[in-house]
C-alpha positions in Angstrom: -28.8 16.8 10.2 -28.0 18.0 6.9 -24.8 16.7 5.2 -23.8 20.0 4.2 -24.2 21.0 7.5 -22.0 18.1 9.1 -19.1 18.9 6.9 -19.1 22.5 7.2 -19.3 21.7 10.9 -16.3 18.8 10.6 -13.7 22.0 8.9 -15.2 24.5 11.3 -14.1 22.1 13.9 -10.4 21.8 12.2 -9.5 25.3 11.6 -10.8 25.8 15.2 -8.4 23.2 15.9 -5.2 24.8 14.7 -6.2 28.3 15.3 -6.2 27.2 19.5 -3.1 24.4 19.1 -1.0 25.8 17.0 1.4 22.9 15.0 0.1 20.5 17.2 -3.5 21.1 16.1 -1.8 21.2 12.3 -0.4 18.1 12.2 -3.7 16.4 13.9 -5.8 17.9 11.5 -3.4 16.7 8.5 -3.4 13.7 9.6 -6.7 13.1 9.8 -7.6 15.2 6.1 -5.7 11.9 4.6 -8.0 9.4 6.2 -11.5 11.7 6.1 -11.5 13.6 3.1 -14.7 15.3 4.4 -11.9 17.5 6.1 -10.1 19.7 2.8 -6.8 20.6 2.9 -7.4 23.5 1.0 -9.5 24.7 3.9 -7.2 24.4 6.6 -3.8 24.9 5.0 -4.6 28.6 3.8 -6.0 29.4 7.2 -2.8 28.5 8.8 -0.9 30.3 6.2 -3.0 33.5 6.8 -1.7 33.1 10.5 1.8 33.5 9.9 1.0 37.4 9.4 1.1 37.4 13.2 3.6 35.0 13.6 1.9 32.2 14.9 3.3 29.8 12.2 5.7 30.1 9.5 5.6 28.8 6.2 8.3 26.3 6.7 6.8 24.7 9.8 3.5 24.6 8.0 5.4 22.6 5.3 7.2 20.2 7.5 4.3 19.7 9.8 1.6 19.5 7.6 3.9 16.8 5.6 4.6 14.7 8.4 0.8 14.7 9.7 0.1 13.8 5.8 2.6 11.0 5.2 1.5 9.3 8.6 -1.9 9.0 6.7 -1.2 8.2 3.7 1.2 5.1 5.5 -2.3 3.9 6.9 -4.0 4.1 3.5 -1.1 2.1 1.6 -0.9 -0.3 4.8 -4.7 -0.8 4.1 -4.5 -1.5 0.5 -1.3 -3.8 1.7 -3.0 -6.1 4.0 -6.6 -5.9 3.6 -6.2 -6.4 -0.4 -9.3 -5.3 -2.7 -11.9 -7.6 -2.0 -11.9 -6.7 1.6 -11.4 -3.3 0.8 -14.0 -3.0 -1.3 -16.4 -4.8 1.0 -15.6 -2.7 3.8 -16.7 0.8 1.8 -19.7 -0.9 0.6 -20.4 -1.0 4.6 -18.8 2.2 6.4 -17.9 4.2 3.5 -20.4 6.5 3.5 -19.2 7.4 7.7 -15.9 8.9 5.6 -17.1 9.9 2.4 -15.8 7.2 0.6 -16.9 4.7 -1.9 -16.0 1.7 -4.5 -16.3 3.8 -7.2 -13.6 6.6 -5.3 -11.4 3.3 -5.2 -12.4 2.3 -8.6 -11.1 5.7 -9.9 -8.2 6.3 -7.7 -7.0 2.7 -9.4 -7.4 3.6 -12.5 -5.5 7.0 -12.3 -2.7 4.8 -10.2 -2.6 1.4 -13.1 -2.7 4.6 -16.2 0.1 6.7 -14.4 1.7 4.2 -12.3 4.3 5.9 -9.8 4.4 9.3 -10.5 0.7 9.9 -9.8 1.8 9.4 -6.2 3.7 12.6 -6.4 1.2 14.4 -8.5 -1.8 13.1 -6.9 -0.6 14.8 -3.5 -1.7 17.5 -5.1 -5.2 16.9 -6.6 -8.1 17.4 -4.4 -9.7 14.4 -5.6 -7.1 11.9 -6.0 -4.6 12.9 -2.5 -6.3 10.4 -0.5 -7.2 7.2 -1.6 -4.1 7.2 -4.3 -2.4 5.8 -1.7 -4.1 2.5 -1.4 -3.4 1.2 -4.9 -0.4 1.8 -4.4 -0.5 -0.5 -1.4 -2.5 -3.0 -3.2 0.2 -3.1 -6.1 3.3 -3.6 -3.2 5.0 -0.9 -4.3 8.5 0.3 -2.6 8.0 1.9 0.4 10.8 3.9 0.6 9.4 5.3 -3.1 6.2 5.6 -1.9 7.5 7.7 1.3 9.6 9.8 -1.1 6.9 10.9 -3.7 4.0 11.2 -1.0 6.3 14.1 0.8 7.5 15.7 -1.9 3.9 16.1 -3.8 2.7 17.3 0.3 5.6 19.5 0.6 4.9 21.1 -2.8 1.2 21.1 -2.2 1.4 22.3 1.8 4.2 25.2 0.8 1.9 26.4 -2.0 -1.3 26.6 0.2 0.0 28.2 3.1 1.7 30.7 1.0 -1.1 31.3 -0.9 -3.1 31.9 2.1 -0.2 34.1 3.8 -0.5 36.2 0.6 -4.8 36.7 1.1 -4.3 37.1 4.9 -8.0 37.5 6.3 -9.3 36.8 2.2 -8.0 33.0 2.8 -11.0 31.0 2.4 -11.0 32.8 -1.6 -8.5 29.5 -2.3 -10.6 27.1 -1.3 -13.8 28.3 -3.1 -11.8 28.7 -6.5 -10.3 25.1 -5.9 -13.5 23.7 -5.5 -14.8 25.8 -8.4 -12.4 25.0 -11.0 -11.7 21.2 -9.3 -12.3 19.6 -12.4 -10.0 21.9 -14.7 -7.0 21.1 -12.8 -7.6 16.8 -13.1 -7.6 17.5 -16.3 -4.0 20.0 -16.1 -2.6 17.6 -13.9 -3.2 14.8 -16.5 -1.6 17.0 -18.8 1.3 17.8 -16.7 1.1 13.5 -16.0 1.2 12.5 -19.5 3.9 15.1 -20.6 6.6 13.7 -17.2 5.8 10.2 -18.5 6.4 10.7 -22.4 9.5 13.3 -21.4 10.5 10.2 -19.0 10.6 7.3 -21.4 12.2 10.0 -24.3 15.4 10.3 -21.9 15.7 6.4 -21.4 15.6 5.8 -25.0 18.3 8.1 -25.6 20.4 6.9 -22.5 
């Protein structure tokens, strides 16, 4: 079978998923989006936004739900990059990766952003398609604070989750138009949100000088 065909089959899956469970099926799906990033956020999260029109969710519990199923995956990424440590790591893509769509080099970069950026990209990569998942294990591999880490991962979900959903509330049946622009215009918005990166850091370091 087709690659192509197993991924559109994977989020066909998932959106059935939380169209029959309901917040249940949500957080599941979440959870799992973090670990397999075959499964995109940004094609389930507007789906369960365009559902609130009838009242089947609400924006709020897709926030809080969709965070919590997040976090708990992103805690398995950064326990990962914790125990394992990079050589393992590393050795275990080169074996099973491609069963999750992952790779040495998606480490290699998701390092990189993490040692450039440090801490902040936790919060910022939340929200970047192609950073969200594996950001988390550098940060494991560097032993940064947990309770940090917990706070920046559900703050960048919360942002990212609320502004999904809501776009997809505000599409209703024209939902899936967010996830084919996102995917069209992935690469312009690494490049905004190192922008957006750079800017916190220099604005960051301007108010401890002047403290």
């Amino acid at each position: 079978m087709h690659l192509t065909t197993i991924l559109d089959a994977i989020t066909s899956w998932a959106q059935s998923l939380i169209a029959s469970l309901g917040y249940p099926g949500l957080g599941l799906v979440m959870f799992l989006e973090n670990i397999l990033p075959v499964i995109p956020s940004e094609a389930i999260l507007p789906l369960a936004g365009s559902l609130t029109l009838d009242g089947r969710f609400s924006l709020l519990g897709i926030s809080l739900v969709g965070t919590l199923g997040s976090l708990g995956g992103a805690l398995v990424f950064y326990s990962l990059g914790s125990w394992l440590g990079e050589a393992r790591l590393q050795k275990l893509l080169e074996h099973y990766g491609r069963w999750f769509s992952l790779s040495v080099t998606d480490l290699n970069r998701a390092k990189g952003w993490f040692n450039r950026y440090g801490e902040p990209i936790i919060f910022f990569g939340r929200m970047t398609p192609m950073v969200r998942s594996l950001i988390s294990i550098p940060a494991g591999l560097a032993g940064m604070n947990l309770r940090r880490f917990v706070l920046y991962t559900a703050l960048g979900t919360t942002l990212w989750n609320l502004l999904l959903a809501w776009g997809g509330r505000l599409l209703g049946q024209n939902w899936l138009l967010i996830s084919a622009w996102i995917g069209k215009y992935e690469h312009a918005v690494l490049v905004a949100l190192a922008a957006v990166i750079t800017l916190f850091i220099i604005w960051r370091r301007w108010v401890g000088r002047k403290k």
